[in-house]
N, C-alpha and C positions, 0 to 999 in steps of 0.2 A: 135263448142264447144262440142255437145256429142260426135265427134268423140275424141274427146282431153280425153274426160270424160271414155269410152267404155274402149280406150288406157289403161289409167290408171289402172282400175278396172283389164283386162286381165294380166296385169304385174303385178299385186299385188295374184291374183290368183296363177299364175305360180308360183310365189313366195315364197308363201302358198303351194303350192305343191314339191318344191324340197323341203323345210325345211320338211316336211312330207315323204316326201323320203329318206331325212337323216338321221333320225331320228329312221325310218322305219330297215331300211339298218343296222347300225349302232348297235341298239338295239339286233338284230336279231344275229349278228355275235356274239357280247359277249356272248348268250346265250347258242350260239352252244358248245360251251367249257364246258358249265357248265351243257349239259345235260347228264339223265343217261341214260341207255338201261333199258326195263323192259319189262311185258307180261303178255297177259288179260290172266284169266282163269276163266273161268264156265264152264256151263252144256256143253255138246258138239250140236252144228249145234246150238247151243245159241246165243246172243249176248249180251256187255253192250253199256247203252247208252252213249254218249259224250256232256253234258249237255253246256251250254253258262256260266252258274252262277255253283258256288259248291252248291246246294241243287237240291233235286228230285222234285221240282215243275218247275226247269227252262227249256226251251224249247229244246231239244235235238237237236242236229248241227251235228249231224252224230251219225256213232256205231262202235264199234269191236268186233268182234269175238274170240272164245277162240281161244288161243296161236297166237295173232296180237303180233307183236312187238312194240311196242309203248316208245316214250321219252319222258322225265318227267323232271323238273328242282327238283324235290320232295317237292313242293310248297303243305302243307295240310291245307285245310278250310273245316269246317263244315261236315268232313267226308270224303273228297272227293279232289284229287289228281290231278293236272295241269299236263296233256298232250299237245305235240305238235303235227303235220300232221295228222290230223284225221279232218275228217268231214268241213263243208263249210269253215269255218271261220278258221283254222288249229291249233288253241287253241283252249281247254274244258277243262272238268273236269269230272273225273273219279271216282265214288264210290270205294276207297282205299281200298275196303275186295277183289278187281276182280283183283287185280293187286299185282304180283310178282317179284323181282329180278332174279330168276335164269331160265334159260329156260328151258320150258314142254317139256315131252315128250309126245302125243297123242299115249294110250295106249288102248289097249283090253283086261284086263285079271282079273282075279278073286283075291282076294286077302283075308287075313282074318286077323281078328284082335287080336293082341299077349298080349294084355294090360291084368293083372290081376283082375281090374278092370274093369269100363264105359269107354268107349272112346266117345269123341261127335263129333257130325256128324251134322255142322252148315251152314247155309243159305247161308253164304261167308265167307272168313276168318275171324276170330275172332270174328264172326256174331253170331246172335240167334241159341242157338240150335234146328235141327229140328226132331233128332233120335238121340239115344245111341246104339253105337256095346259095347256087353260084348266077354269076352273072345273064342274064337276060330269064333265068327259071320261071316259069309262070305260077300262079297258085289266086284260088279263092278268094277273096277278101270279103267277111261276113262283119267284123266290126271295125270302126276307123276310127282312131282318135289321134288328137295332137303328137301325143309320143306310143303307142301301141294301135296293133292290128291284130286282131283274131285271123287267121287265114285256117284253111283243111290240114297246115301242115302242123300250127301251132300259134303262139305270140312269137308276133315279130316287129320288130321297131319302124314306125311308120317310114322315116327317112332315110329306109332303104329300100322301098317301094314304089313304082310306079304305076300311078293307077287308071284307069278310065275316068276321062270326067272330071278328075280332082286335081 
């Protein structure tokens, strides 16, 4: 009789387990269609975390580094942006100021600032401000993209910069 019983239970499991694999499987494919390409960007030899939950008390499941390529279905909760293949679990979520559409370029150059007025120089994209470049202010530029720049002071919007070269 237990062995009748054990039988059962193991066939009901496996059971359990391909419905969990199809499901798995399945899920996964429709996704691929629908995600988009995008790219961390911070401080440089930096990283951000890839949290389990979209808020900053959830337990981090891995990190990327600036200019990771990274895919996103462009899922936003509470700040914070759903990535795929990163870290244990290959879903997180991404603090949305670190993450870009168009790819960086990892740069070294000086650059300065052409704005008439302030320009702000914020914590992460559209993040706190942390400094103001006024007109002709010089600063670092370590990453360049279409619409943002990492500079030593913070993110700043590339079309308020002038840079060597570019």
């Amino acid at each position: 009789m237990w062995k009748k019983i054990l039988k059962t239970l193991l066939e009901i499991a496996l059971i359990a387990l391909a419905v969990y694999l199809f499901i798995t499987l399945t899920s996964s494919i429709s996704f691929s269609e629908e995600l988009t390409e995008a790219w961390v960007i911070c401080q440089p030899d930096d990283y951000v975390n890839v949290r389990m939950n979209p808020n900053r008390k959830s337990e981090a499941v891995g990190y990327a580094e600036a200019g990771d390529k990274i895919l996103t279905d462009e899922k936003v909760s509470n700040g914070f942006i759903r990535v795929y293949g990163i870290g244990e679990m290959g879903v997180g979520w991404i603090h949305k100021g670190y993450v870009i559409y168009d790819e960086p370029e990892r740069i070294d150059r000086m650059a300065c600032s052409i704005s008439r007025g302030r320009v702000a120089c914020r914590k992460w994209i559209k993040g706190k401000v942390r400094a103001w470049l006024h007109n002709c202010d010089d600063v670092n530029v370590y990453w360049f993209s279409e619409e943002w720049c990492v500079t030593n002071k913070g993110f700043v919007q590339t079309e308020y910069l002038e840079m060597e070269g570019i």
